[in-house]
C-alpha positions in Angstrom: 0.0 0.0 0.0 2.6 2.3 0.8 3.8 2.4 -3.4 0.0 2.9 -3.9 0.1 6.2 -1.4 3.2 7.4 -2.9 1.8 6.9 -6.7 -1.0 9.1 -6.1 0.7 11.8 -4.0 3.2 12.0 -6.8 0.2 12.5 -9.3 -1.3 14.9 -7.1 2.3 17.1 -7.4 2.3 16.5 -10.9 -1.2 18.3 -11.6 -0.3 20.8 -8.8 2.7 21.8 -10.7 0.6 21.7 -14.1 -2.1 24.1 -12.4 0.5 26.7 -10.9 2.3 26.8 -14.5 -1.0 26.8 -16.1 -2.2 30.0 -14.3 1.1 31.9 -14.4 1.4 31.3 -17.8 -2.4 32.9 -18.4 -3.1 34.5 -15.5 -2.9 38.3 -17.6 -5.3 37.1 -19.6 -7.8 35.9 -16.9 -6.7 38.8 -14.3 -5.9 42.4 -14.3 -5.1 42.5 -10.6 -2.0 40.4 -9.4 -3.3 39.9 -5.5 -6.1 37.0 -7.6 -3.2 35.5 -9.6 -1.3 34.9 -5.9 -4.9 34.0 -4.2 -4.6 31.3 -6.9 -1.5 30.2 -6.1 -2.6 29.9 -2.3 -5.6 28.3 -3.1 -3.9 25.3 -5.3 -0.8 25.4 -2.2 -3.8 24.7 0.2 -5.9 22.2 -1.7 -2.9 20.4 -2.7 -2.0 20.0 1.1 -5.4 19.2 1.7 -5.4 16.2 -1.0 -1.8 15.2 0.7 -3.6 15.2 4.0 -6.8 12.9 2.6 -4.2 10.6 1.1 -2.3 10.2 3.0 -5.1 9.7 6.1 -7.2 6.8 4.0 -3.8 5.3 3.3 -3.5 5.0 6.8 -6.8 3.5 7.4 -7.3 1.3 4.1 -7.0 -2.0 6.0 -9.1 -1.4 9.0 -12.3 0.2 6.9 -15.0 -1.4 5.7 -16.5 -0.4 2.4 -19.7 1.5 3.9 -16.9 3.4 6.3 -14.5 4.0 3.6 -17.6 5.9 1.7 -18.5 7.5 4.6 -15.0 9.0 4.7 -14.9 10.1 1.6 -18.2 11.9 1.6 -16.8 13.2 4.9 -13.9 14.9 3.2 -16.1 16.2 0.5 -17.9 18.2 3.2 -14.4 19.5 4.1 -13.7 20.5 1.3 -16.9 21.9 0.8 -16.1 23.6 3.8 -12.5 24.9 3.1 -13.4 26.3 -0.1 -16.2 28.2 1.0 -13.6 29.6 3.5 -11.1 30.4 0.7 -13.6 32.7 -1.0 -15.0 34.2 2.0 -11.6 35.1 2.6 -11.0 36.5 -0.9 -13.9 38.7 -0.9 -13.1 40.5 2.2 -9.7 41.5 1.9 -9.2 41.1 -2.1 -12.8 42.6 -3.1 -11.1 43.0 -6.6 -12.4 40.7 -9.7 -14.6 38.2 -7.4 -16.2 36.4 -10.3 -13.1 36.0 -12.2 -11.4 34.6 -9.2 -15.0 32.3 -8.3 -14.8 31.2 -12.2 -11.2 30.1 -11.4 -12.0 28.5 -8.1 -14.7 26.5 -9.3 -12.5 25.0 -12.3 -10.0 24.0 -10.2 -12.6 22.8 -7.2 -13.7 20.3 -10.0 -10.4 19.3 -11.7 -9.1 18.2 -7.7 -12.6 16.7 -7.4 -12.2 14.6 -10.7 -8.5 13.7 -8.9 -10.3 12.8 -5.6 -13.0 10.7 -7.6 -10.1 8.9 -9.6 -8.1 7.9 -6.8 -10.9 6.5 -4.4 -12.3 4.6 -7.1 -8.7 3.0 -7.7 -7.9 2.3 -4.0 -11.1 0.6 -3.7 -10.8 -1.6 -7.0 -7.0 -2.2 -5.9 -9.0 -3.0 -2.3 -11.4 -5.4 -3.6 -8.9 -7.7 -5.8 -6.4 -7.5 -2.9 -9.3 -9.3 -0.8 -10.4 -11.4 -4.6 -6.7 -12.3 -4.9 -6.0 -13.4 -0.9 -9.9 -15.2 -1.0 -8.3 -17.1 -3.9 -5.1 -18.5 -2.3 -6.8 -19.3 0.7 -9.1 -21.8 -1.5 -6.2 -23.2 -3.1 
């Protein structure tokens, strides 16, 4: 499990990286005002330790859960998230107050490209889960 938690962390820095060039590449184009381009940069810094923290957490736990608790864990850190983000732009609109639906536009792209990341990697660990237990069922038999 432990190559399985590294993988997926190093994908995670790989599409961080991606982003952050991305946007500082563009970000003129998107933004007139650079205080959003470095809220940007803060927001991908703090969902990327975020997605560090999840993975490395249900890494962690992968043995011990059951299926039902593993779901309920990761509908748990979509609330978080949920959460977090909604703290993030709260945050931006009272101390930025420049170009807030440029910046929300922004947020909400990237909210969904980590949530497509989250989706991707649950949905692995549990299929890597389940023929783990297929795999150790099967010598048992044997």
């Amino acid at each position: 499990m432990k190559s399985q938690k590294n993988k997926y962390i190093y994908y995670l820095n790989v599409l961080n990286g991606l982003l952050v060039a991305l946007f500082i590449l563009y970000w003129r184009e998107i933004f007139e005002d650079s205080r959003s381009m470095l809220a940007i940069v803060c927001t991908l810094t703090v969902f990327l330790i975020y997605e560090a923290f999840v993975i490395m957490f249900t890494e962690s736990k992968s043995d011990s859960l059951s299926q039902r608790q593993s779901i309920n864990l990761f509908m748990g850190f979509k609330v978080g998230k949920i959460l977090l983000s909604l703290l993030i732009i709260a945050i931006y609109a009272a101390v930025v107050k420049v170009e807030l639906k440029n910046f929300i536009m922004v947020f909400v792209t990237l909210y969904f490209i980590y949530l497509i990341f989250d989706t991707f990697y649950f949905f692995n660990r549990e299929k890597d889960k389940k023929k783990n237990k297929n795999d150790y069922i099967e010598k048992l038999s044997i």
